[in-house]
N, CA, C and O atoms as CSV, one atom per row, in Angstrom:
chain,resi,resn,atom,element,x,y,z
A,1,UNK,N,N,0.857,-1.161,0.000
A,1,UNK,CA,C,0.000,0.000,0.000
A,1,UNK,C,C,0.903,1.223,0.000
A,1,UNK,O,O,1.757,1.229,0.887
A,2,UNK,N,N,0.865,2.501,-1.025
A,2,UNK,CA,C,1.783,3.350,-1.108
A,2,UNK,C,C,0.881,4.538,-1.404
A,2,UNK,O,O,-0.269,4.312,-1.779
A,3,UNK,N,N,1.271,5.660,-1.279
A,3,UNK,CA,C,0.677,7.148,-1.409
A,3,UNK,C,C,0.382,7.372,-3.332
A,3,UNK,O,O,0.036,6.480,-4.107
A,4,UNK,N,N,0.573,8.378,-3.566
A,4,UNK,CA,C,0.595,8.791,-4.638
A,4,UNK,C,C,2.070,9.322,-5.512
A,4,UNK,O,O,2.211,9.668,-6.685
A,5,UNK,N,N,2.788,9.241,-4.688
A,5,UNK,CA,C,4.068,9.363,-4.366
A,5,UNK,C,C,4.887,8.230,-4.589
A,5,UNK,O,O,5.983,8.222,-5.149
A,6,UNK,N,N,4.102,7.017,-3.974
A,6,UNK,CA,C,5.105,5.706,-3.441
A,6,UNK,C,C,5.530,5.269,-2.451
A,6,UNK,O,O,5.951,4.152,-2.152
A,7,UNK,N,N,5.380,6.515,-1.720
A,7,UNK,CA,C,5.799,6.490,-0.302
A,7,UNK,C,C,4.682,5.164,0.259
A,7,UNK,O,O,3.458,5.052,0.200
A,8,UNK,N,N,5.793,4.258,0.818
A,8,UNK,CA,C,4.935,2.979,1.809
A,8,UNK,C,C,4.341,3.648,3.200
A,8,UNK,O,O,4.772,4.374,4.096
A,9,UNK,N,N,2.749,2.793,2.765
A,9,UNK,CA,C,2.048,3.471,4.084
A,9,UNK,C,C,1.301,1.744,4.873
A,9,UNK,O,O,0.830,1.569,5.997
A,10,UNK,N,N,1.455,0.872,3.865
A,10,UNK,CA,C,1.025,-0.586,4.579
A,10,UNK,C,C,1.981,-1.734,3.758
A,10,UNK,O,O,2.664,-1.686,2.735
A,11,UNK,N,N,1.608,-2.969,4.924
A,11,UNK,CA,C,2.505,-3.902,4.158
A,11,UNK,C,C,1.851,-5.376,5.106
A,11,UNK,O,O,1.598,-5.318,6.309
A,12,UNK,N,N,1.673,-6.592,4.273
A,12,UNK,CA,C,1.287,-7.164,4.512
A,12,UNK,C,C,2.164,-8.475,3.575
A,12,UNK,O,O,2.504,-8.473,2.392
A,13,UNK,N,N,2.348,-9.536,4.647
A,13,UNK,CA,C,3.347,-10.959,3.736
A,13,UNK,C,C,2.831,-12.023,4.316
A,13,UNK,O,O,2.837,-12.357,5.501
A,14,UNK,N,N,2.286,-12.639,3.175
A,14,UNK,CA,C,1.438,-13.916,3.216
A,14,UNK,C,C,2.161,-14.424,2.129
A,14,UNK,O,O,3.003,-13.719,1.573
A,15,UNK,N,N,1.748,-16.454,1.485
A,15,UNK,CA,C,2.199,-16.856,0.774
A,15,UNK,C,C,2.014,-16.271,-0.728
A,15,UNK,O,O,1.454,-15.224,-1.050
A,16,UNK,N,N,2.503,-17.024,-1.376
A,16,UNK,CA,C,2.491,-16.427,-2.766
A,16,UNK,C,C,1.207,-17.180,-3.576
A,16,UNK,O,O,1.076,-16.909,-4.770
A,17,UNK,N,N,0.364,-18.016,-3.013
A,17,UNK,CA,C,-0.561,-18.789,-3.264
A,17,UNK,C,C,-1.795,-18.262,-2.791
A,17,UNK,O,O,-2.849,-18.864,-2.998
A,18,UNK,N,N,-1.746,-17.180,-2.170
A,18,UNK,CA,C,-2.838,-16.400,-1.381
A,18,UNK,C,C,-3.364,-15.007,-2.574
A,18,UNK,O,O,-2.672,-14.069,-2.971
A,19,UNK,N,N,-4.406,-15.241,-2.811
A,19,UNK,CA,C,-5.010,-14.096,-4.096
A,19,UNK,C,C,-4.651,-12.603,-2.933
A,19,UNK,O,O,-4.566,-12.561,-1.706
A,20,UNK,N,N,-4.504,-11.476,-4.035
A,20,UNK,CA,C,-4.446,-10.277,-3.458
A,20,UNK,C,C,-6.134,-9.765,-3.181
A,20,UNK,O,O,-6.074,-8.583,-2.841
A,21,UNK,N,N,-7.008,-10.048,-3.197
A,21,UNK,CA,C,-7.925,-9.779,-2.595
A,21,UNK,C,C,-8.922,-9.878,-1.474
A,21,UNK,O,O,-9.885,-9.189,-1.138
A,22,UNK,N,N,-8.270,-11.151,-0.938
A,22,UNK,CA,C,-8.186,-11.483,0.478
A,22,UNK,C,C,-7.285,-10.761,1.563
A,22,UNK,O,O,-7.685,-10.782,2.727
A,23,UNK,N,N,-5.979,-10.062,1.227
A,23,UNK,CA,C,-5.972,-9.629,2.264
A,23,UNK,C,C,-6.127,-8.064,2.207
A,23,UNK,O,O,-5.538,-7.265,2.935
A,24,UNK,N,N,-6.818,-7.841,1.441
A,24,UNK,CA,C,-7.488,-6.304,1.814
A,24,UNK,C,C,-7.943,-5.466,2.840
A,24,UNK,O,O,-7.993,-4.244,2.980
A,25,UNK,N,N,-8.327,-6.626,3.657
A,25,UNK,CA,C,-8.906,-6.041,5.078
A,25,UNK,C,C,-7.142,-5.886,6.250
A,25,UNK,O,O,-6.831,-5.022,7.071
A,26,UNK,N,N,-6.594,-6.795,5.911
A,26,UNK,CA,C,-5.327,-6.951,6.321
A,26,UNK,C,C,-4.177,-5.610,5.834
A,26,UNK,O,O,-3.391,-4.946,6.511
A,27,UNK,N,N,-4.413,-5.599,4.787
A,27,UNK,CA,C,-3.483,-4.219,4.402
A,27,UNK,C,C,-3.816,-2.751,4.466
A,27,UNK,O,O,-3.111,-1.752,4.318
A,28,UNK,N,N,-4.955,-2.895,4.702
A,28,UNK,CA,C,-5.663,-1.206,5.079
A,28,UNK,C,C,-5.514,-1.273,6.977
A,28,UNK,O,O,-5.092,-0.380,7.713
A,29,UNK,N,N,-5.993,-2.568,7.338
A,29,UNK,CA,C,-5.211,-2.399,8.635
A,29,UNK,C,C,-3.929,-2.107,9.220
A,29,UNK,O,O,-3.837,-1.363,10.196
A,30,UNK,N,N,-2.963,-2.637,8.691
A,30,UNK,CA,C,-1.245,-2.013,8.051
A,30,UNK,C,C,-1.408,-0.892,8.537
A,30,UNK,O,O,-1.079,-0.421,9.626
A,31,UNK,N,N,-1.962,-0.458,7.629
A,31,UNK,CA,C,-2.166,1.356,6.528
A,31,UNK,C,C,-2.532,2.327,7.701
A,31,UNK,O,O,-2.045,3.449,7.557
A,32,UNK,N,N,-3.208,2.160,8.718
A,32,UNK,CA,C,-3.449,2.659,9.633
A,32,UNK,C,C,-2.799,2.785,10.823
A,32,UNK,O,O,-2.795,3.615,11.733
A,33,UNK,N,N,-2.050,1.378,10.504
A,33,UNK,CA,C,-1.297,1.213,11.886
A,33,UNK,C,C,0.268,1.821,11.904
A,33,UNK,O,O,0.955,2.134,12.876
A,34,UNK,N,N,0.556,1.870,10.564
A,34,UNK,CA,C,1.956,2.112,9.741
A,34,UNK,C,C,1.948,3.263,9.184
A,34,UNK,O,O,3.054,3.721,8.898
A,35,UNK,N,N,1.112,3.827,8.959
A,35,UNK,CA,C,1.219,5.121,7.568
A,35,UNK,C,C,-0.104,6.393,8.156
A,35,UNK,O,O,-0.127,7.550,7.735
A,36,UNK,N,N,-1.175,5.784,9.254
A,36,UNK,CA,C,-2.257,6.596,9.076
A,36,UNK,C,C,-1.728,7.910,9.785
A,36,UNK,O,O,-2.793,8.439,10.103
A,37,UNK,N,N,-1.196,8.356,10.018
A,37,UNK,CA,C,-0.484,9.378,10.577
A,37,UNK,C,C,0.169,10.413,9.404
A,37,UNK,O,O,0.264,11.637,9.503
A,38,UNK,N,N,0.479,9.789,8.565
A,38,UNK,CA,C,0.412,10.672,7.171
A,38,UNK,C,C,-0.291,11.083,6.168
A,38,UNK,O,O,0.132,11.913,5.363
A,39,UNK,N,N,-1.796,10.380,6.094
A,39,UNK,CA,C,-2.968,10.551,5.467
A,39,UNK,C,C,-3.498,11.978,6.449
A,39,UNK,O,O,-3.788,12.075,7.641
A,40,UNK,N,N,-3.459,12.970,5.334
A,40,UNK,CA,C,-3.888,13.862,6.241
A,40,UNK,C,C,-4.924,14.778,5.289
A,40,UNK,O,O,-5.379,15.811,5.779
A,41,UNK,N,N,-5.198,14.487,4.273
A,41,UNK,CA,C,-7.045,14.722,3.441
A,41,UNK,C,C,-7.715,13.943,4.189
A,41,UNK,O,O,-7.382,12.961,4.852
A,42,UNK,N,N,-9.305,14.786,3.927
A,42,UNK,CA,C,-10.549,14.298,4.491
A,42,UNK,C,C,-10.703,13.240,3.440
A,42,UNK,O,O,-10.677,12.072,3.827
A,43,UNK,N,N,-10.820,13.428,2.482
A,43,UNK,CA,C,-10.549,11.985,1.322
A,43,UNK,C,C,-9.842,11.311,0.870
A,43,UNK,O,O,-9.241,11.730,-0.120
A,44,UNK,N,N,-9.581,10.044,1.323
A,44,UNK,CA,C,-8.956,9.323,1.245
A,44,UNK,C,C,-9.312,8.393,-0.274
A,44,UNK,O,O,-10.444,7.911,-0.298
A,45,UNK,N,N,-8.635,8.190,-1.215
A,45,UNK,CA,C,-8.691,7.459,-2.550
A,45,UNK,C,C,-7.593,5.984,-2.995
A,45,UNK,O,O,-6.465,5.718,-3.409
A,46,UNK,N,N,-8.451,5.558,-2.701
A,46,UNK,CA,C,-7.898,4.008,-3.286
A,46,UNK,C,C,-8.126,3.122,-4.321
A,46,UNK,O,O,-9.201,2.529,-4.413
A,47,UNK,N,N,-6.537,2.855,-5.710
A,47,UNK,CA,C,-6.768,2.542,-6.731
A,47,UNK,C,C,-6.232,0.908,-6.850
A,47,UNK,O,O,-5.062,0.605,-6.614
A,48,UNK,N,N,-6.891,0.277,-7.104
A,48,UNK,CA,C,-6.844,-0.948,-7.523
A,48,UNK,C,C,-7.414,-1.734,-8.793
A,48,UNK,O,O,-8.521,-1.384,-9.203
A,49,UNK,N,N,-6.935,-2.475,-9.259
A,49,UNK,CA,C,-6.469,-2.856,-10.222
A,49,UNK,C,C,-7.782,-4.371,-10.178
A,49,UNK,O,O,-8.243,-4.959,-9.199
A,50,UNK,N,N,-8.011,-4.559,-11.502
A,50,UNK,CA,C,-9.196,-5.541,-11.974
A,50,UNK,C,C,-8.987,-6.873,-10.824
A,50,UNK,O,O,-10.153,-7.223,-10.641
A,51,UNK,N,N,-8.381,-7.494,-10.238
A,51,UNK,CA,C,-8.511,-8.180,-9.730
A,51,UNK,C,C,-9.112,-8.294,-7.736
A,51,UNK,O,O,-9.054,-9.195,-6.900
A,52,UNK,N,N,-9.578,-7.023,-7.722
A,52,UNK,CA,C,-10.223,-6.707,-6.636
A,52,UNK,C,C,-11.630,-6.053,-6.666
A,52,UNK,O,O,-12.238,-5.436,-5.791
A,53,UNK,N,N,-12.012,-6.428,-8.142
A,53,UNK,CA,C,-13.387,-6.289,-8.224
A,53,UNK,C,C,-14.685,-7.340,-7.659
A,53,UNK,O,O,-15.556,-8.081,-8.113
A,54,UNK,N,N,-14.291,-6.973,-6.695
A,54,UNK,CA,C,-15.602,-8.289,-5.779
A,54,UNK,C,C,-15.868,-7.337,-4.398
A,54,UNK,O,O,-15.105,-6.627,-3.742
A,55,UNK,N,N,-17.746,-7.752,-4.228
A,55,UNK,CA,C,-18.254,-6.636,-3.687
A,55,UNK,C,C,-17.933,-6.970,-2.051
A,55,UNK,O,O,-18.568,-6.393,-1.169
A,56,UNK,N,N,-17.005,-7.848,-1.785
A,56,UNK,CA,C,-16.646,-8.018,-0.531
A,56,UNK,C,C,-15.223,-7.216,0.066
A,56,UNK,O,O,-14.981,-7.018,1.257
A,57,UNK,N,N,-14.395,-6.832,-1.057
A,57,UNK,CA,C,-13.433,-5.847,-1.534
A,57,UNK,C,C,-14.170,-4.246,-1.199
A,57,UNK,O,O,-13.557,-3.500,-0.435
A,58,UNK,N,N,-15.441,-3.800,-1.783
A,58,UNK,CA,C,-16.050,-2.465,-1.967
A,58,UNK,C,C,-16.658,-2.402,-0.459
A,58,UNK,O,O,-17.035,-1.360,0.077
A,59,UNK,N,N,-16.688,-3.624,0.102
A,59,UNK,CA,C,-17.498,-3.241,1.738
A,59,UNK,C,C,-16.488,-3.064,2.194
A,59,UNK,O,O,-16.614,-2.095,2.943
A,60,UNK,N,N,-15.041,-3.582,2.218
A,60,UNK,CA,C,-14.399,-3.350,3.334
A,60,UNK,C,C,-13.815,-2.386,2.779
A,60,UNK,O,O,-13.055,-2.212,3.731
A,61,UNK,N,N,-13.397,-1.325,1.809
A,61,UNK,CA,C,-12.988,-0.176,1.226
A,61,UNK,C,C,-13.555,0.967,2.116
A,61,UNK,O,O,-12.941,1.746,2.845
A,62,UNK,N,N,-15.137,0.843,1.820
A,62,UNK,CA,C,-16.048,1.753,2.156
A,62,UNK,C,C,-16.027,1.905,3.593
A,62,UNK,O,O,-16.004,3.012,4.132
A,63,UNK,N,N,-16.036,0.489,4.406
A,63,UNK,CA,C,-15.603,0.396,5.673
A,63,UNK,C,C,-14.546,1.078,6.802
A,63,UNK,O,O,-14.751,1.099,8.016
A,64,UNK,N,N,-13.211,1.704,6.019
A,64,UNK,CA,C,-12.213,1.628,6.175
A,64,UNK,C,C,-12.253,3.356,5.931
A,64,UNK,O,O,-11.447,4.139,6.435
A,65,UNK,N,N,-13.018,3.604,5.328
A,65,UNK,CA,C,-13.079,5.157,5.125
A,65,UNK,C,C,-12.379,5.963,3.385
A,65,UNK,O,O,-12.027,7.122,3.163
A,66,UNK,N,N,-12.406,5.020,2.669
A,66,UNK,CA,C,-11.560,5.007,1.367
A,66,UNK,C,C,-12.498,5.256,0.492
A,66,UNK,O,O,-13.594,4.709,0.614
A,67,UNK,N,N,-12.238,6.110,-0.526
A,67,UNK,CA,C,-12.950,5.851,-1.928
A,67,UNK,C,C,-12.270,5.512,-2.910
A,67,UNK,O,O,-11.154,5.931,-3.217
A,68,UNK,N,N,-13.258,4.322,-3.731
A,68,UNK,CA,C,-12.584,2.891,-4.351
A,68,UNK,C,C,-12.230,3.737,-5.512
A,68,UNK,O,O,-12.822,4.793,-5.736
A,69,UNK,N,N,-11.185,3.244,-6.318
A,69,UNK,CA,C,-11.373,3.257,-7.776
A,69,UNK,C,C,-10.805,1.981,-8.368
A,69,UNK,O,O,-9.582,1.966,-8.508
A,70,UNK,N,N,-11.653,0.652,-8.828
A,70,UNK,CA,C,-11.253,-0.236,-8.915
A,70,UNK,C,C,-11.654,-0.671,-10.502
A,70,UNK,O,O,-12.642,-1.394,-10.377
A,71,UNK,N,N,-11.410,-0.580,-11.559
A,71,UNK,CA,C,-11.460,-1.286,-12.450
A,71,UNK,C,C,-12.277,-2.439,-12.899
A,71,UNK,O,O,-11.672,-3.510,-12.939
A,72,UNK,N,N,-13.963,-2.442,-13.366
A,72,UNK,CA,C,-14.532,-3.432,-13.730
A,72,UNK,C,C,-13.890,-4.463,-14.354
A,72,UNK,O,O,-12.849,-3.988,-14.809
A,73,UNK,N,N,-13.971,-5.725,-14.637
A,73,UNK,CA,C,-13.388,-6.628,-14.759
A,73,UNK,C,C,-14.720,-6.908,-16.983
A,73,UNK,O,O,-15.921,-6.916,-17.252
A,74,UNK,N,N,-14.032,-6.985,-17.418
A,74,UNK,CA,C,-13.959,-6.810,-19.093
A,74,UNK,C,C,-14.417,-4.920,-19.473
A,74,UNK,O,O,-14.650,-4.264,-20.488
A,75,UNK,N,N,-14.375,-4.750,-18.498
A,75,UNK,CA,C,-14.229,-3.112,-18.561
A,75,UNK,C,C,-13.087,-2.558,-19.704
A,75,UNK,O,O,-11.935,-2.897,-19.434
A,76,UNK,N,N,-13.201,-2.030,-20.515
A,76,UNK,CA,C,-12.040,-2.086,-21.922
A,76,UNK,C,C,-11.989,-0.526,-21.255
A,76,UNK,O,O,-12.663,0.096,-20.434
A,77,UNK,N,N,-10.989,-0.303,-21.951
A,77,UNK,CA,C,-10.088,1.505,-21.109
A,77,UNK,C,C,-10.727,2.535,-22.806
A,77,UNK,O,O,-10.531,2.401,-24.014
A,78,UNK,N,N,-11.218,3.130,-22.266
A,78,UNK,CA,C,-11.856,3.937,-23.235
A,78,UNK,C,C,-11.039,5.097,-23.770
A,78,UNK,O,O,-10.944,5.266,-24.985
A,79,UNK,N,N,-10.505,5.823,-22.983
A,79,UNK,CA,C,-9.547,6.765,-23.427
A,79,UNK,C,C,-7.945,7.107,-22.253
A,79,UNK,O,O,-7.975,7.781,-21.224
A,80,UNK,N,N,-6.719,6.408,-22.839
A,80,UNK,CA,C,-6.160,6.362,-21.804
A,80,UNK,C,C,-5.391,7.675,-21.749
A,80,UNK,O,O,-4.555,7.787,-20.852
A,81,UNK,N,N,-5.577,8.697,-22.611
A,81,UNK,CA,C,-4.814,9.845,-22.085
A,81,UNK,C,C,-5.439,10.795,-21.414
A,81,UNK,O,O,-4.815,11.778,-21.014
A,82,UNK,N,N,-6.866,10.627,-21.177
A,82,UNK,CA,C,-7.740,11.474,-20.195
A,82,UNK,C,C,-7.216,10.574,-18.964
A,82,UNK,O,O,-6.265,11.115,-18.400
A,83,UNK,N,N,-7.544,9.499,-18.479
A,83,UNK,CA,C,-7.424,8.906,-17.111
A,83,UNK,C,C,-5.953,8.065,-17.293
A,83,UNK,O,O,-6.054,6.882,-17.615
A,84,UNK,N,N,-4.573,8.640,-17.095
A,84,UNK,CA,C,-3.912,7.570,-16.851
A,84,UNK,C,C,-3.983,6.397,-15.502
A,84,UNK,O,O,-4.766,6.081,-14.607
A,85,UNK,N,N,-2.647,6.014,-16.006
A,85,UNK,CA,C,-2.836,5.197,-15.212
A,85,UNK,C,C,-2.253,4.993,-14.199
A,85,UNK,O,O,-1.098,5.356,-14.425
A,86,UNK,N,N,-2.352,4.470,-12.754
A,86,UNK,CA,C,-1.686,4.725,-11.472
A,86,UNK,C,C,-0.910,3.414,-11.144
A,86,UNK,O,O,0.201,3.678,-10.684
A,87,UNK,N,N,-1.108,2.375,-11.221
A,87,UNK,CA,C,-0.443,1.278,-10.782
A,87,UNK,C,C,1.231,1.572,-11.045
A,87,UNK,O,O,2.071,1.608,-10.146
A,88,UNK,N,N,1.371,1.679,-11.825
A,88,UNK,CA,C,2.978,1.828,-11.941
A,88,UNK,C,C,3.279,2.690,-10.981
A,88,UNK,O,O,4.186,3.309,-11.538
A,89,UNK,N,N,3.135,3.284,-9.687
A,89,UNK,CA,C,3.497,3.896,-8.607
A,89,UNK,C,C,4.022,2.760,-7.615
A,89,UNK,O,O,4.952,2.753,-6.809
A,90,UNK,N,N,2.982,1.710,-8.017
A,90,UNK,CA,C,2.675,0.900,-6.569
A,90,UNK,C,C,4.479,-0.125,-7.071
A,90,UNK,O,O,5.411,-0.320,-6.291
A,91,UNK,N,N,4.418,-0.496,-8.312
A,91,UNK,CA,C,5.518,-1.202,-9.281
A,91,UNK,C,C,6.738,-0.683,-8.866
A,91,UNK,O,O,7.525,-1.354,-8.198
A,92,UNK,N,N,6.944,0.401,-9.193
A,92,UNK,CA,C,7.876,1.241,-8.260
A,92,UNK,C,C,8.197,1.094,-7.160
A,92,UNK,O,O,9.411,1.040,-6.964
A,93,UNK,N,N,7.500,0.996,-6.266
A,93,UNK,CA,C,7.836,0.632,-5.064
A,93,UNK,C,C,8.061,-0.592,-4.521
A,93,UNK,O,O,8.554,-0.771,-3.408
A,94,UNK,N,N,7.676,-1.534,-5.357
A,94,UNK,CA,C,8.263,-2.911,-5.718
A,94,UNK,C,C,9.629,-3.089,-6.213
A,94,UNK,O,O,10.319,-3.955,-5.676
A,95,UNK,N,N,10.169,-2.295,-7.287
A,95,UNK,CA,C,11.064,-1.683,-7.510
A,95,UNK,C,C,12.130,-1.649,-6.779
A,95,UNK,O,O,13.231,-2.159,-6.987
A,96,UNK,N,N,11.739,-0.997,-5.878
A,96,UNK,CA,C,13.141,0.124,-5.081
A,96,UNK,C,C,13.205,-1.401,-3.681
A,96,UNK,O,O,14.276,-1.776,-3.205
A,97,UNK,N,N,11.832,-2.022,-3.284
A,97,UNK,CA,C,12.283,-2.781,-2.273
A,97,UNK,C,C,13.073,-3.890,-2.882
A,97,UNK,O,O,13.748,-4.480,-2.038
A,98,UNK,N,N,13.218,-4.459,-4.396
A,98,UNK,CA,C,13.605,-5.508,-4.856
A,98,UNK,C,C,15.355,-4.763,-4.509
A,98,UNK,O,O,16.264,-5.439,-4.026
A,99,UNK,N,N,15.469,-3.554,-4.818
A,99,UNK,CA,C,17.164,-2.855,-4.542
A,99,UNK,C,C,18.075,-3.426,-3.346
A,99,UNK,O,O,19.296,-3.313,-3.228
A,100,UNK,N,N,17.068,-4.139,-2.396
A,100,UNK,CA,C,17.046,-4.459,-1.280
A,100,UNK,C,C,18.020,-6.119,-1.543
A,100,UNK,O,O,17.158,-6.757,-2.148
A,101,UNK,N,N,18.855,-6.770,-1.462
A,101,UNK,CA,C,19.241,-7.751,-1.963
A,101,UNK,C,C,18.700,-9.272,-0.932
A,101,UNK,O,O,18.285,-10.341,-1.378
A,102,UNK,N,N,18.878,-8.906,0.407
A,102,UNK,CA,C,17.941,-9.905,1.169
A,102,UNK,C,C,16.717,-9.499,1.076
A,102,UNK,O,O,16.267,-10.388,0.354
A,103,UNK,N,N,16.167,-9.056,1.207
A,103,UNK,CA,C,14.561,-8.917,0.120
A,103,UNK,C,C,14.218,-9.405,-1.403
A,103,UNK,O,O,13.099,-9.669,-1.844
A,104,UNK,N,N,15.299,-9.449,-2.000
A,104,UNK,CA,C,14.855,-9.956,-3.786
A,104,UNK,C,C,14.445,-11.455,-3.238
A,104,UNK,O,O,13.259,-11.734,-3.060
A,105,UNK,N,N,15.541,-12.439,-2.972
A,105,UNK,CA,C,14.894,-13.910,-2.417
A,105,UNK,C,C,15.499,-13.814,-0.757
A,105,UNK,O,O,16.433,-13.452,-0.041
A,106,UNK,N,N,14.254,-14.403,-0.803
A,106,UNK,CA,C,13.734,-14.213,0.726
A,106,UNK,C,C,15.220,-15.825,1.598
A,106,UNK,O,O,15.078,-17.047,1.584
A,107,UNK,N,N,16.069,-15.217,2.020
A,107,UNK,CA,C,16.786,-16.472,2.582
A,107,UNK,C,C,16.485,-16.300,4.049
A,107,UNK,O,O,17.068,-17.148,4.725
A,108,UNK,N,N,15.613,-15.301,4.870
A,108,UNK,CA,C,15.368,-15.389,6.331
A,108,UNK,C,C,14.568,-16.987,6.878
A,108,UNK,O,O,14.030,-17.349,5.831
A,109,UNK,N,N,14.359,-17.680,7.566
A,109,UNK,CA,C,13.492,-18.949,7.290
A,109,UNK,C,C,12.130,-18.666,8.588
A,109,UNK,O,O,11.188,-19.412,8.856
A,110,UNK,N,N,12.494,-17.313,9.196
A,110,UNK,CA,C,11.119,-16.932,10.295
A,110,UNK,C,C,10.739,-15.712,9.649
A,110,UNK,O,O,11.319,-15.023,8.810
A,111,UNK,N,N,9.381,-15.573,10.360
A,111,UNK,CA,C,8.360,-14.389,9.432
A,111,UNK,C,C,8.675,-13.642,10.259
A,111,UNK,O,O,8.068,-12.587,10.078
A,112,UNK,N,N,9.392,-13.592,11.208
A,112,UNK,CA,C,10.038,-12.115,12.445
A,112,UNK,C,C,10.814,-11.474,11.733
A,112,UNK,O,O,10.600,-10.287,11.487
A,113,UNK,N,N,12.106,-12.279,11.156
A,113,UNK,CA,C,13.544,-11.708,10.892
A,113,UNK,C,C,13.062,-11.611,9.508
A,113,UNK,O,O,13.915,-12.387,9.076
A,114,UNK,N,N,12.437,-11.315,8.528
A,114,UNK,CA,C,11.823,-10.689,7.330
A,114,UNK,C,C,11.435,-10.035,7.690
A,114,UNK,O,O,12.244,-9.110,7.627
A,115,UNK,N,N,10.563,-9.705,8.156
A,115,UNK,CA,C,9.502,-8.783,8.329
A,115,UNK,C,C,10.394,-7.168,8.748
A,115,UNK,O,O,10.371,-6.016,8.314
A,116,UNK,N,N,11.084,-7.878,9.766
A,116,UNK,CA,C,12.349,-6.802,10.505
A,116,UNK,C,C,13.137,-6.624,9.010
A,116,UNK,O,O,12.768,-5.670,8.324
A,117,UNK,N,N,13.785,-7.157,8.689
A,117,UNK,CA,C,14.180,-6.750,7.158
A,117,UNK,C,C,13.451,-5.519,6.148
A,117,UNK,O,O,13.831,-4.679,5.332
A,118,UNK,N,N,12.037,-6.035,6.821
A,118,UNK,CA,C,11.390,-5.172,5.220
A,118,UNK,C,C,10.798,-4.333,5.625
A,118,UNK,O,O,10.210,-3.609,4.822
A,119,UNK,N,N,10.679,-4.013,7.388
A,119,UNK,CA,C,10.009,-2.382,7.918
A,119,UNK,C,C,11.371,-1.617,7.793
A,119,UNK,O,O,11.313,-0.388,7.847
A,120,UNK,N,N,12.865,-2.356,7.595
A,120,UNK,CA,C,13.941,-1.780,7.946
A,120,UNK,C,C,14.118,-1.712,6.165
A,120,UNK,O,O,14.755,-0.662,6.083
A,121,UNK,N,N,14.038,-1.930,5.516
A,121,UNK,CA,C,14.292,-1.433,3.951
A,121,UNK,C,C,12.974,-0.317,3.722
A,121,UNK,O,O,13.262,0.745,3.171
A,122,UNK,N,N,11.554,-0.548,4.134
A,122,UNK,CA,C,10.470,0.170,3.835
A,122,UNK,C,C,11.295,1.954,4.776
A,122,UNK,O,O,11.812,2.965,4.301
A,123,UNK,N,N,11.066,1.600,5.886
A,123,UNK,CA,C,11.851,2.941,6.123
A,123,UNK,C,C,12.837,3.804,5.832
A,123,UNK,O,O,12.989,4.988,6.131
A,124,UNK,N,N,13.610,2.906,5.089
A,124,UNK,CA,C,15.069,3.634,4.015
A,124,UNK,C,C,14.449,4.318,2.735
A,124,UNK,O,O,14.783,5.351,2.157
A,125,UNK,N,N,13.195,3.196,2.414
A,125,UNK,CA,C,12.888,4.057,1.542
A,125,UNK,C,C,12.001,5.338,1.478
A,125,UNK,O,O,11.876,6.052,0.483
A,126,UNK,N,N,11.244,5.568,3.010
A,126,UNK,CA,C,10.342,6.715,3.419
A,126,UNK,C,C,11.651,7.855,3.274
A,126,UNK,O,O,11.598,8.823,2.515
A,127,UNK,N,N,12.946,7.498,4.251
A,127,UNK,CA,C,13.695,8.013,4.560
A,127,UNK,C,C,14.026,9.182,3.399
A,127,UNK,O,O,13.783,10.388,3.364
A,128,UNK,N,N,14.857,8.043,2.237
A,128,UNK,CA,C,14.950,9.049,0.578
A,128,UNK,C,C,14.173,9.954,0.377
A,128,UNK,O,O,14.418,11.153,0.243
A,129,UNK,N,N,12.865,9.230,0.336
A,129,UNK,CA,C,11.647,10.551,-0.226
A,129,UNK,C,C,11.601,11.375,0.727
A,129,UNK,O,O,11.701,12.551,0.377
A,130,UNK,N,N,11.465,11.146,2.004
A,130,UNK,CA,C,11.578,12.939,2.676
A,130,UNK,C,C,12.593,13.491,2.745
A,130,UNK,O,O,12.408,14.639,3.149
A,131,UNK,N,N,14.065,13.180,2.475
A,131,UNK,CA,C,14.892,13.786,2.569
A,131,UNK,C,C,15.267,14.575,1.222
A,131,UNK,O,O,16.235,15.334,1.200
């Protein structure tokens, strides 16, 4: 979960066999616990990508205090130079944590000493952008 910016505001690590739309409720919890201190609009906007189009996704959005912008699913892009596009922010920030070399493959074998790894790379990278 990242700003508009990139800046990391949630983070959540489950298997790689686990769909990204299950833990939605899990990463906006993150987001609050990690980042809500920097959300500082009364509107809050959240963009996601065709595979979180399920209306159990839009309750817990709405829940959470967010407004969705999620991509119908055979929804064809009608004009892409009026609305670009945002995901490549989030890619980016995938990006810069892959820079991370014990982060590209994961050789920690507990979900403690990762995790400590990747609030300690996520903060290097808050670090850059405000500095």
């Amino acid at each position: 979960h990242v700003d508009g910016q990139g800046i990391p505001l949630g983070v959540t690590v489950t298997g790689a066999n686990v769909h990204d739309s299950r833990l939605i409720e899990a990463t906006l919890k993150n987001s609050r616990e990690m980042g809500g201190w920097f959300l500082g609009s009364a509107v809050r906007h959240l963009c996601l990508d065709k595979g979180y189009d399920y209306p159990r996704v839009s309750e817990e959005v709405y829940v959470n205090g967010f407004e969705e912008h999620i991509r119908s699913r055979g929804e064809e892009v009608r004009d892409r130079w009026r609305t670009p596009a945002r995901r490549w922010v989030v890619e980016r920030a995938f990006a810069w944590l892959k820079g991370f070399r014990s982060l590209r493959t994961r050789y920690c074998c507990y979900l403690v000493n990762f995790m400590g790894l990747l609030y300690l790379a996520l903060a290097c990278i808050l670090w850059r952008k405000l500095v």
